[in-house]
Structures are given as C-alpha cells and as structure tokens.
GUGUKE-525142 format. One record per residue: z, x, y of N, C-alpha, C in turn; residue in three letters; residue number from 1. Coordinates in Angstrom, 2 decimals. Example, Ala and Ser with C-alpha at 12.3 -4.5 7.8 and 13.67 -1.06 7.14 Angstrom:
<recs>
- nc3	nc1	nc2	cac3	cac1	cac2	cc3	cc1	cc2	rest	nr
- 7.80	13.19	-5.69	7.80	12.30	-4.50	7.80	13.20	-3.30	ala	1
- 7.08	12.85	-2.25	7.14	13.67	-1.06	7.87	12.90	0.03	ser	2
</recs>
This chain:
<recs>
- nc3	nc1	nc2	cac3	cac1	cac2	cc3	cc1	cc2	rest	nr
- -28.11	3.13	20.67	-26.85	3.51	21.31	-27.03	4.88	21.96	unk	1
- -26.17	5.07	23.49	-26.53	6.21	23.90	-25.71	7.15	23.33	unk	2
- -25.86	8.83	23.82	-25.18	9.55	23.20	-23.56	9.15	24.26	unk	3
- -23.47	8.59	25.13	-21.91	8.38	25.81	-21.21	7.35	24.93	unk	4
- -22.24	6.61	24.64	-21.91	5.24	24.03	-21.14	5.59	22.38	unk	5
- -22.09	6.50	21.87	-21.63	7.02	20.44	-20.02	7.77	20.32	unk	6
- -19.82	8.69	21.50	-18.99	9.29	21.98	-17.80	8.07	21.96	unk	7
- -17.73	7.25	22.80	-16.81	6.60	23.02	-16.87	5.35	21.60	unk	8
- -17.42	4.98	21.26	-16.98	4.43	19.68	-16.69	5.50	18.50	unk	9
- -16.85	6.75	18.74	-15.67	7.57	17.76	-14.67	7.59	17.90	unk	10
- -14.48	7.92	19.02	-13.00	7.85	19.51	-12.26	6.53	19.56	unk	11
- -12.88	5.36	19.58	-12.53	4.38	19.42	-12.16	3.88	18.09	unk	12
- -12.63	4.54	17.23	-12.83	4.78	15.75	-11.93	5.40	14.91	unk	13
- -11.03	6.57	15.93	-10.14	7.17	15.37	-8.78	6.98	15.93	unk	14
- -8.65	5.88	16.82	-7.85	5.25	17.43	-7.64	3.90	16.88	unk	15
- -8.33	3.33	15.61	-8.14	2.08	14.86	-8.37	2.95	13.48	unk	16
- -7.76	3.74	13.44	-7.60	4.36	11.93	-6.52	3.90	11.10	unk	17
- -6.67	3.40	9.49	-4.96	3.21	9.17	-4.42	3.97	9.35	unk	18
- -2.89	3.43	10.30	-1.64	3.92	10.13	-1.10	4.16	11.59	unk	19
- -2.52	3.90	12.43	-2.28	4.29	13.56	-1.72	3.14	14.17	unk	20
- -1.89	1.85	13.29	-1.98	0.29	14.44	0.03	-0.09	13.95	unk	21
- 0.62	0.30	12.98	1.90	-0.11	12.10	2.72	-0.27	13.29	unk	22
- 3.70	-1.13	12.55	4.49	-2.13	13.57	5.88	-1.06	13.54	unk	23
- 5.71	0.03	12.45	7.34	1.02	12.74	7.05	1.96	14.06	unk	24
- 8.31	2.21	14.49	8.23	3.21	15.62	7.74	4.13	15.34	unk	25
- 8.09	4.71	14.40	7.83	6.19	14.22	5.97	6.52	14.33	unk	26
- 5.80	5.35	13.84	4.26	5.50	13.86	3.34	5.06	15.12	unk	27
- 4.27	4.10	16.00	3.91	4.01	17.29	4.03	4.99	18.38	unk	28
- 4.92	5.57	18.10	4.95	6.92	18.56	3.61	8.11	18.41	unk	29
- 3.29	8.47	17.02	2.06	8.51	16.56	1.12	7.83	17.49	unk	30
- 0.73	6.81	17.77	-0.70	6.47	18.28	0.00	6.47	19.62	unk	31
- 1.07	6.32	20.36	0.88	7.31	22.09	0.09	8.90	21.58	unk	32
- 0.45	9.45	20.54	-0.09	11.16	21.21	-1.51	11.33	20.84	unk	33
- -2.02	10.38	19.72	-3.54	9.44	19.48	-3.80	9.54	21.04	unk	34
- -3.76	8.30	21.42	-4.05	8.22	23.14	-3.91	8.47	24.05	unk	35
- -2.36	9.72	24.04	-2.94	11.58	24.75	-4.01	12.00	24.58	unk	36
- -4.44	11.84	23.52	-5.11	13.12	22.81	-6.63	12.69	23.28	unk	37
- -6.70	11.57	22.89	-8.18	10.97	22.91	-8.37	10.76	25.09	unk	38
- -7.59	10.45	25.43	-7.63	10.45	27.10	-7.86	11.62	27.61	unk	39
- -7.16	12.53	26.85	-7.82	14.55	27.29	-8.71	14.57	26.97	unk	40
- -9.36	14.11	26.21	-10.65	14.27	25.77	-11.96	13.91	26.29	unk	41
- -11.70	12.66	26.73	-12.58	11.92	27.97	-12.10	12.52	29.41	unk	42
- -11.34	12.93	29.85	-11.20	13.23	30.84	-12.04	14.70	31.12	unk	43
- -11.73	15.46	30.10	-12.58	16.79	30.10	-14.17	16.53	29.59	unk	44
- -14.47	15.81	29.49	-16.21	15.41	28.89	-16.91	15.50	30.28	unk	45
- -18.00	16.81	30.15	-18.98	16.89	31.52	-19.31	15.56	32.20	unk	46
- -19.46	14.47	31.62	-20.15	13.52	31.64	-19.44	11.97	32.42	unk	47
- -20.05	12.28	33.64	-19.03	11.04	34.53	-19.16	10.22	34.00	unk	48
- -20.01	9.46	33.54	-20.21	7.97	32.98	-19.79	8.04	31.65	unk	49
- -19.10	8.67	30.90	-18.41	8.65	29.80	-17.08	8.67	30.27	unk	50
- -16.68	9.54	31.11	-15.51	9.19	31.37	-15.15	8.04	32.10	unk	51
- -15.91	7.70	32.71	-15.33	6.19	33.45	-15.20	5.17	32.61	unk	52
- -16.29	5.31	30.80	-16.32	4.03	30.03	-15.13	4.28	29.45	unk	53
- -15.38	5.45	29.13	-14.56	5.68	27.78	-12.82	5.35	28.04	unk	54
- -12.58	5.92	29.19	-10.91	5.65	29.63	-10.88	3.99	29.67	unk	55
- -11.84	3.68	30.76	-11.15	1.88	30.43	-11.43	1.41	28.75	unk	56
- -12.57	1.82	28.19	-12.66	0.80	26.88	-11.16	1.29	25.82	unk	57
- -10.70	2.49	26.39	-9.84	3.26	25.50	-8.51	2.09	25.86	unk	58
- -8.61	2.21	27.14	-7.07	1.53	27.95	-7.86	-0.35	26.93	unk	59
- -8.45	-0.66	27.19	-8.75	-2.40	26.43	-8.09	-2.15	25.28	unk	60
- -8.77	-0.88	24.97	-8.47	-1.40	22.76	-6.59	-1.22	23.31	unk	61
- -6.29	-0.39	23.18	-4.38	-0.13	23.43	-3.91	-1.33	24.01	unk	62
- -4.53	-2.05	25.26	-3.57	-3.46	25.17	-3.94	-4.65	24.07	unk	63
- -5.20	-4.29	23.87	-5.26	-5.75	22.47	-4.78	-5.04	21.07	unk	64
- -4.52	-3.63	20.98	-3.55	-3.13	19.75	-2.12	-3.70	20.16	unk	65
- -1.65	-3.71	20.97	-0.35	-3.88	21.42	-0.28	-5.22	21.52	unk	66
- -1.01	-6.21	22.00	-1.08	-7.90	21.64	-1.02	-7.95	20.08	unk	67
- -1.77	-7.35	19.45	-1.94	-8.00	18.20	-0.42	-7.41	17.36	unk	68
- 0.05	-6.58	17.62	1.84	-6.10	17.28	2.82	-7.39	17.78	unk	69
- 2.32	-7.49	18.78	3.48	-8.10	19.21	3.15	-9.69	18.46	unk	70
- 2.04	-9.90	18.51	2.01	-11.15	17.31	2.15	-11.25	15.91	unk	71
- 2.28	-9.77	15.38	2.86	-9.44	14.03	1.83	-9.09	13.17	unk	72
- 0.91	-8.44	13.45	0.00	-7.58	12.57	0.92	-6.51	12.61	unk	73
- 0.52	-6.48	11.26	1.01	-5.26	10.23	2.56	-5.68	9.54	unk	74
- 2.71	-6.78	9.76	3.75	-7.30	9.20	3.72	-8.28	8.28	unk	75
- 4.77	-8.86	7.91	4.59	-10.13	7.10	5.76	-10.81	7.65	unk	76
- 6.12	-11.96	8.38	7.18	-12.37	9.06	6.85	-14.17	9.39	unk	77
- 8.30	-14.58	9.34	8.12	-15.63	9.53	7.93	-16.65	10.91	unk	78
- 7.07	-17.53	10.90	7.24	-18.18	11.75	7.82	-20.24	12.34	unk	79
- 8.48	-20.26	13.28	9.45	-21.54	12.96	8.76	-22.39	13.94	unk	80
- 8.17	-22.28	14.65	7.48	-23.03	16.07	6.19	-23.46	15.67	unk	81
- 6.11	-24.48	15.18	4.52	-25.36	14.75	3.51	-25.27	16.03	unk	82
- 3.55	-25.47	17.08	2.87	-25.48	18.44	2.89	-23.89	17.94	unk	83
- 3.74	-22.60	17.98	2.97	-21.53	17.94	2.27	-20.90	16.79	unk	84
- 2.62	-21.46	15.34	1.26	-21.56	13.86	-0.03	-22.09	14.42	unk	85
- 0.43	-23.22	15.13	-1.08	-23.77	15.60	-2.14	-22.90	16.30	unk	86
- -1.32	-22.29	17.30	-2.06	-21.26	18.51	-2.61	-19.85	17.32	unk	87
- -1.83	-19.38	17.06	-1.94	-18.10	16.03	-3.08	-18.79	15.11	unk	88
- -3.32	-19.67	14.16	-4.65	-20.15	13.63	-5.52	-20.41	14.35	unk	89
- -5.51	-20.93	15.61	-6.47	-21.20	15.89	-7.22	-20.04	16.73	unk	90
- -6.18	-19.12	17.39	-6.67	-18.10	17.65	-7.49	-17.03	17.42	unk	91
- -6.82	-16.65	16.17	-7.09	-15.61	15.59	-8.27	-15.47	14.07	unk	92
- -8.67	-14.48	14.75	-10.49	-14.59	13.81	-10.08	-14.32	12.49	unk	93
- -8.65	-13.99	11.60	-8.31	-13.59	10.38	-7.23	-14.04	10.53	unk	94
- -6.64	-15.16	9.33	-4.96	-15.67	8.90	-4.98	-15.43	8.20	unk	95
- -4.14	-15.74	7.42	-3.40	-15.63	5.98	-1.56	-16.59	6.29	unk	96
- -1.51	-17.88	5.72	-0.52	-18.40	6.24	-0.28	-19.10	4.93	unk	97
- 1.31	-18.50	4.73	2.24	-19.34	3.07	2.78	-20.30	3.75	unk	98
- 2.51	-21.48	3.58	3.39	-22.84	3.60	4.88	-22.87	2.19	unk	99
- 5.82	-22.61	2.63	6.96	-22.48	1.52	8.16	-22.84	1.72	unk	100
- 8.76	-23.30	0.70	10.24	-23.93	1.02	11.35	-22.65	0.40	unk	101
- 12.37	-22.47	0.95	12.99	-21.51	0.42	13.85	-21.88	-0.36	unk	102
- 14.07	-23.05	-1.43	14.51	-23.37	-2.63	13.75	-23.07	-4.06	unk	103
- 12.71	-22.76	-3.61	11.45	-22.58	-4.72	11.10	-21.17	-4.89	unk	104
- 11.50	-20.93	-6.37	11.63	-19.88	-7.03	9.76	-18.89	-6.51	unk	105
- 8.84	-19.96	-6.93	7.44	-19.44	-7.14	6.92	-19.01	-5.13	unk	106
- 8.00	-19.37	-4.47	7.83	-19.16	-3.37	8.01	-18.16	-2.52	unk	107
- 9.23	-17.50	-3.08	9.77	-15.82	-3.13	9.20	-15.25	-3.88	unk	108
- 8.26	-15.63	-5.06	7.45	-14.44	-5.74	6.08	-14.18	-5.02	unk	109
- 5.71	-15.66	-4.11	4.67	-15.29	-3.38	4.81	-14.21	-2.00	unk	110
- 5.94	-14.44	-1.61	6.66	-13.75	-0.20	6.45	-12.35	-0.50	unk	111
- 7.29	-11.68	-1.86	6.85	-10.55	-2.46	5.82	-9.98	-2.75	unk	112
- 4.98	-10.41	-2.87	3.35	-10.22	-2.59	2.37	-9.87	-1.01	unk	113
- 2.60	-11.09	-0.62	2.35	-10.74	0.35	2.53	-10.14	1.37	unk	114
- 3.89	-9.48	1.49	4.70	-8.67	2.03	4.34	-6.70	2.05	unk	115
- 3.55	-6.89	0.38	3.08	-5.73	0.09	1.26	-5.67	0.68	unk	116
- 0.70	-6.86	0.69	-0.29	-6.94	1.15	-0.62	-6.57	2.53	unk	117
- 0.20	-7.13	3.32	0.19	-7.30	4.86	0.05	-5.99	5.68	unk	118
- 0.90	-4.96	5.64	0.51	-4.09	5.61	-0.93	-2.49	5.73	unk	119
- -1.50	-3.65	4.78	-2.85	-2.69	4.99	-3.99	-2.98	5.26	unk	120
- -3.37	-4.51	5.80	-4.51	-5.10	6.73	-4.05	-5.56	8.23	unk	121
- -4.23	-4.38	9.02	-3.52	-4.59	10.27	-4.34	-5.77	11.33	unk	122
- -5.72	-5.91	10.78	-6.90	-6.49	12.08	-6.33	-8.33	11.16	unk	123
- -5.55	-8.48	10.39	-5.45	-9.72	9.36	-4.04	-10.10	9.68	unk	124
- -3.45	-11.48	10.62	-2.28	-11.95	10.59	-2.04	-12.80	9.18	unk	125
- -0.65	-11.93	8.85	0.01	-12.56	7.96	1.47	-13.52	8.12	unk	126
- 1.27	-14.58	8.37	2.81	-15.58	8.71	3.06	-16.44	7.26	unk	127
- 4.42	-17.01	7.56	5.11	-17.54	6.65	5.72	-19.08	7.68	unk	128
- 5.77	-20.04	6.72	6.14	-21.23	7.50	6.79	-21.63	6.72	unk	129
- 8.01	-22.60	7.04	8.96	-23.43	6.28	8.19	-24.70	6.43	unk	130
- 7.93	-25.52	5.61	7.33	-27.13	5.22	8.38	-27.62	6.10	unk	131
- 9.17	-27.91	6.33	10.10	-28.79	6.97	10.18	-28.52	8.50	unk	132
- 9.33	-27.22	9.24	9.45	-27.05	10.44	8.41	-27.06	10.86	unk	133
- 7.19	-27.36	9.80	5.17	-28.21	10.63	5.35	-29.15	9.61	unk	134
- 5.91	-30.19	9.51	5.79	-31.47	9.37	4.30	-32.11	9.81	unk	135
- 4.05	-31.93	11.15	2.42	-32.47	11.42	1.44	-31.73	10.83	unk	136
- 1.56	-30.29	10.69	0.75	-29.70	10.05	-0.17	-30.20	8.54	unk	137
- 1.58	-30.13	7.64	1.54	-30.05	6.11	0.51	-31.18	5.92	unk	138
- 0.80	-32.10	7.10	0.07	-33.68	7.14	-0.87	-33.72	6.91	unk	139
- -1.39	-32.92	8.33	-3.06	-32.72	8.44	-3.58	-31.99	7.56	unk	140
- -3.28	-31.01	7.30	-3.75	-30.22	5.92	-3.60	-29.89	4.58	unk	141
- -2.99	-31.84	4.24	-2.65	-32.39	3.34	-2.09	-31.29	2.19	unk	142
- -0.85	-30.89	2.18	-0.23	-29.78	1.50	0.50	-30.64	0.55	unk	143
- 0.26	-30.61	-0.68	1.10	-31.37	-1.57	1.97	-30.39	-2.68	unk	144
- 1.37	-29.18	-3.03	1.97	-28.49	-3.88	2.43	-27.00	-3.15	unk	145
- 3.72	-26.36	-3.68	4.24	-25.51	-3.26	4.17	-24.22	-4.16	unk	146
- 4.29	-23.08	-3.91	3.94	-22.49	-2.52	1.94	-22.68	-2.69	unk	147
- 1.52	-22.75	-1.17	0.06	-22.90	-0.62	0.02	-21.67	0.53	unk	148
- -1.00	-20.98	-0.24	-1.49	-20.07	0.96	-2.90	-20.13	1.48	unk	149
- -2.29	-20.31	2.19	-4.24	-20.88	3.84	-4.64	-19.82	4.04	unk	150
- -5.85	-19.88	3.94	-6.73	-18.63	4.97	-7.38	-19.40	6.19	unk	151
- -7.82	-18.64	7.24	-8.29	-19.31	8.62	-8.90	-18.19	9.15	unk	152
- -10.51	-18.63	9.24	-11.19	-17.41	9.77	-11.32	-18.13	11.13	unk	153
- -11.48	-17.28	12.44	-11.94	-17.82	13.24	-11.19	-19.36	14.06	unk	154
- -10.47	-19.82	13.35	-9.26	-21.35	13.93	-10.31	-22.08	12.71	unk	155
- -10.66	-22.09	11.70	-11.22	-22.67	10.58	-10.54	-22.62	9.34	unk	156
- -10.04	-23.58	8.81	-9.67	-23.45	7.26	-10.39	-23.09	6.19	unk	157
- -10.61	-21.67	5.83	-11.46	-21.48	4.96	-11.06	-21.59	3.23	unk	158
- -9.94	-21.37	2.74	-9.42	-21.37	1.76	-7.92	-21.89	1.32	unk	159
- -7.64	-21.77	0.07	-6.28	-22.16	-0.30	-6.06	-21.48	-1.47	unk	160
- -4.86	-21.18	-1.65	-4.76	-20.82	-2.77	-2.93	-21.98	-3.70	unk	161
- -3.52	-22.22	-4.29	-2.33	-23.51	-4.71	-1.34	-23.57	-5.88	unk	162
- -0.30	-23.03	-5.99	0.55	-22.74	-7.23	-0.17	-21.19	-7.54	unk	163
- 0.34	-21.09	-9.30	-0.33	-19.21	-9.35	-1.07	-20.51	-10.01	unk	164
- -1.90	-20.98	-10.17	-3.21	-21.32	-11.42	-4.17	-20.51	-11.49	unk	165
- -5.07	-20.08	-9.77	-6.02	-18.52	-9.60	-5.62	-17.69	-9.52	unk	166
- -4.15	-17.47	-10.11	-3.60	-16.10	-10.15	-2.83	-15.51	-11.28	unk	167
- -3.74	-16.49	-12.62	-3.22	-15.96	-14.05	-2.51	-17.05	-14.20	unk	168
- -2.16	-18.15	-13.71	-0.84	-19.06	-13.89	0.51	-18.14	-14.93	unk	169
- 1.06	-17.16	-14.10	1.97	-16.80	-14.78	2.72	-16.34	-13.50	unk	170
- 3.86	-16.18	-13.47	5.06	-15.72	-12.68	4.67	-13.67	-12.50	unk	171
- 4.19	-13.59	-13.14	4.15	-12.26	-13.59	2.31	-11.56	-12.71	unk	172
- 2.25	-12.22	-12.34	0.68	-11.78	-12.24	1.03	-10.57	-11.11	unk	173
- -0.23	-9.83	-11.17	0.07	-8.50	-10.07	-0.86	-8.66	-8.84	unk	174
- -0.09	-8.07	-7.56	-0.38	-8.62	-6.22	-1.59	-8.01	-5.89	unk	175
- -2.66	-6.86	-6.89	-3.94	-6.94	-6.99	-4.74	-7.82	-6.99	unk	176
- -4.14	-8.97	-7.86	-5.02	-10.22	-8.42	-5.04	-11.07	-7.08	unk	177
- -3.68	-11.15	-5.49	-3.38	-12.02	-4.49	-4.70	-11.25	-3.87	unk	178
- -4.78	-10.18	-4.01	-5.24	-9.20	-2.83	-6.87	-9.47	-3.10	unk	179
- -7.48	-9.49	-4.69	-8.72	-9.44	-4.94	-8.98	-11.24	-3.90	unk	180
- -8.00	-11.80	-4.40	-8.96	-13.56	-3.96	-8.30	-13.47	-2.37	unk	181
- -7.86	-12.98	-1.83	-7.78	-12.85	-0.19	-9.38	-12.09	0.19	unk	182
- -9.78	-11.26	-0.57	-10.57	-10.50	-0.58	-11.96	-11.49	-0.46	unk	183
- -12.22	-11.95	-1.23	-13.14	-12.73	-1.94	-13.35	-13.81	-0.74	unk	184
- -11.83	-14.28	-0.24	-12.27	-15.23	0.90	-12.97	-14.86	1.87	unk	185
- -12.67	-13.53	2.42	-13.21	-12.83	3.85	-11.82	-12.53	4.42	unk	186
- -10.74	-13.30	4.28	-9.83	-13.14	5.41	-8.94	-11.75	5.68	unk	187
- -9.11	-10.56	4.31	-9.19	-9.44	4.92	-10.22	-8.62	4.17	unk	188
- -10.49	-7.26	5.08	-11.59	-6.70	4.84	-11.14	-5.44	4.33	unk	189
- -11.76	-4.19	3.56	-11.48	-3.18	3.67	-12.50	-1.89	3.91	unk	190
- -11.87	-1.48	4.86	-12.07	-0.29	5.63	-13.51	0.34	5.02	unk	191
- -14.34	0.69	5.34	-15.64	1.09	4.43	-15.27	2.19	3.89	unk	192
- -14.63	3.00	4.38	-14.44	4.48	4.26	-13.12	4.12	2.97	unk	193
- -12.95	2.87	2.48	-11.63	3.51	1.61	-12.41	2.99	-0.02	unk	194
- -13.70	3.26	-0.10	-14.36	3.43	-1.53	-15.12	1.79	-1.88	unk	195
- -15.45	1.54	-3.16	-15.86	1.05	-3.70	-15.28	-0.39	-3.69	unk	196
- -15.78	-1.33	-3.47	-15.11	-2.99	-3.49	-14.34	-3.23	-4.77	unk	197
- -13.22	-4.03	-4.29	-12.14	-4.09	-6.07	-12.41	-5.05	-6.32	unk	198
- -12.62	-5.17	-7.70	-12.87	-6.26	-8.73	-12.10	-6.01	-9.52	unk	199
- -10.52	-6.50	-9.67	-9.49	-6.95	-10.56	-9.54	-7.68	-11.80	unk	200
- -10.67	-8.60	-11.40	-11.12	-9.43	-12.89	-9.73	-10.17	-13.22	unk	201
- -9.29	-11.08	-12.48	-8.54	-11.86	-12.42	-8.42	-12.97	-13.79	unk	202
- -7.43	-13.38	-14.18	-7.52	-14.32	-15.35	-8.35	-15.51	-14.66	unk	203
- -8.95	-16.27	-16.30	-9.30	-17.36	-15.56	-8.03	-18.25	-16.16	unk	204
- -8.25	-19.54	-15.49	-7.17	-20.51	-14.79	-6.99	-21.58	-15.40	unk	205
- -6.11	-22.59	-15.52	-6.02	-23.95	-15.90	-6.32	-24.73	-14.92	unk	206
- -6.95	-25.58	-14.69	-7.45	-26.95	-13.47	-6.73	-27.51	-13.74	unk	207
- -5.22	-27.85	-13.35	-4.92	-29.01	-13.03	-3.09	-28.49	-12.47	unk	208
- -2.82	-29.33	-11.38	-1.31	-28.91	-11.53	-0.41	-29.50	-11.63	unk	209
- 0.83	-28.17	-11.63	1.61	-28.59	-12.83	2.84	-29.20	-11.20	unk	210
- 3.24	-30.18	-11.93	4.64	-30.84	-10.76	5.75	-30.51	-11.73	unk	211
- 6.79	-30.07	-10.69	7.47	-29.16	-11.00	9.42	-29.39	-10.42	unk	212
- 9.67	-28.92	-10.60	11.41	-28.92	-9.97	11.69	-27.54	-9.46	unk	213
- 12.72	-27.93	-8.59	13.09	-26.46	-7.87	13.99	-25.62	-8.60	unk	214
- 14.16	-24.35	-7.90	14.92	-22.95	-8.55	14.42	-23.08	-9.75	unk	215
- 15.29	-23.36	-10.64	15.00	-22.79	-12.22	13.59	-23.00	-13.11	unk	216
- 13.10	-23.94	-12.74	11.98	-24.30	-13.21	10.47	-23.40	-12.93	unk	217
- 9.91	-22.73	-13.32	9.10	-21.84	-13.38	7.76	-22.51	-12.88	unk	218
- 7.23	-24.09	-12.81	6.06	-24.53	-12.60	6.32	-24.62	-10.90	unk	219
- 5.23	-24.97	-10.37	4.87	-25.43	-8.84	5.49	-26.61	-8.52	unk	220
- 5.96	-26.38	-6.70	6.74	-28.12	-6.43	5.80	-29.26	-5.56	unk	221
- 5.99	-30.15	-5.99	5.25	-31.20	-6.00	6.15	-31.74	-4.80	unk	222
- 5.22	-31.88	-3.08	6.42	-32.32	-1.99	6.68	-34.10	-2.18	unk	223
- 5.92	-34.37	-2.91	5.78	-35.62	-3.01	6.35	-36.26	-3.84	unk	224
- 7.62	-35.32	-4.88	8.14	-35.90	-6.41	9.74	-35.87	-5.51	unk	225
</recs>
C-alpha cells in the first residue's frame, strides 16, 4: 500500500468508528463535522493524488453510510413487506432476522435482546418480521417453532437459532449468551480494537422442542399446533 493509499484508509478508518454510523441525530450531526473535518484534511494534503482519491473514496463511504441508515443499521425495527425481507437478505453481506408473532410471550423477550444488540453492530442489519406477513417465506424456510432467529451472510442462510434451547432454555438467560452465538455464526463481528473475543460459556441445552401455547405459557409456539 502506498503512503496516499495508507493516508486515505485512516481516515476512512476514523470515519467508520463506533458511534459515528448511529441512526440518532444528535450523532449524525457528529459524523457531518467527522466529514468537515476529514475533507479539510485532504484538501490541505501537499499531495494531488491524495486529494483527488481521498475526497471521492471519502464522498463513496458517506453515501453507502447513509444507504445503510436508511435501511436500518444501527437499529432494530420492524419490517412488513416480504418482497422487501427478501431484497434486504439477499442483499446484504450480514442479517440477523426474528421471525415472531406478537401474541408470544418468548417473542418479546427475544425483541428485548436484540434491540440491545443491534446497536453495536452498525455494518450488521437487524429486522423483525410478523409470520403472518412472509407467509411464502416461513414456507420456504420451513419455520415451525416460534420465536426463530435467521442469520444470512451474503443472501445465504447461515444459521438459526430456535426457541431459548441454545440459550440456557430459560426465559431468563442474558443477551450476552444471544450476542456470544450471533458471534459464533459470523453474522456480527467485533471491532479488533475493542479487546479480546467473548466467550460467555453459554449453558448447554436440551435437544428437543418444546410445543407450546401462547401468552402465558413459558415454552416455544409450535405454528403448526
């Protein structure tokens, strides 16, 4: 790599820093004076051919930061349009997608989780789907127990996670334990710079599941009972 080249992936570097990519204003505000700051910077660099890379690669990353907001990184939010779950998986090189009915108790404890997760993986879409509004989906990706969370690297189904059974089978388990096996899949990464890889040491599990009834009933729902 040249020394222009090095130049312009720092700065590129400190322009995909956490906190800079968040979906609140206040912090979008924050990364305009980021990309003041970093555009004075290239602009004043002796070096013509740094400045000519560095401003456009600077101007690329800011509109695909601003695509990936407006598709809901850094959020956790729901989505109702099956044709647009489809596009968003197949698109995007990192999912994370809860298939859930909102009568089901174990389904809002997953929402709560992932809600805290989402967040600190801004380069990782996190959506939420109602079973009753991808009907073709649930089909194809034969969803029988509730709540199911998909991972999708790349428009690929890489994982599932099905009732809590890999997550202590208890109501109670902590959103470390969601975060270690999101982890474990690939579908988010963390930052090199934020230490040592987590190993939660998750309970191990019961194989088999449990069919279940809605609200009050504490086990997983079975779409098929």
């Amino acid at each position: 790599m040249s020394g222009d080249d090095a130049k312009v992936a720092s700065l590129m570097t400190r322009l995909n820093e956490p906190g800079t990519s968040s979906a609140h204003s206040e912090d979008a505000l924050d990364e305009d004076e980021i990309f003041a700051e970093l555009e004075a910077e290239i602009e004043n660099d002796s070096s013509a051919a740094f400045r000519e890379r560095g401003v456009e690669q600077l101007k690329r990353e800011m509109n695909q930061l601003q695509q990936m907001r407006n598709d809901g990184h850094g959020q956790y939010r729901e989505v109702t349009d099956e044709k647009e779950v489809i596009r968003l998986t197949a698109n995007k090189p990192r999912c994370v997608v809860h298939f859930f009915h909102h009568k089901f108790k174990r389904c809002e404890i997953m929402d709560k989780h992932l809600a805290r997760i989402a967040p600190k993986y801004f380069n990782t879409l996190f959506i939420k789907v109602f079973v009753e509004n991808v009907p073709w989906l649930v089909e194809k990706l034969a969803i029988k127990v509730l709540p199911c969370v998909m991972t999708f690297l790349n428009g690929v189904s890489k994982d599932r996670i099905v009732g809590f059974e890999e997550l202590g089978n208890t109501d109670q388990f902590d959103t470390a334990t969601l975060e270690w096996k999101l982890l474990n899949s690939g579908v988010i990464q963390k930052e090199e710079s934020s230490g040592p890889s987590i190993n939660y040491g998750a309970k191990s599990t019961v194989r088999h599941h449990i069919r279940g009834r809605p609200q009050d009933d504490d086990s997983d729902f079975d779409l098929d009972d």
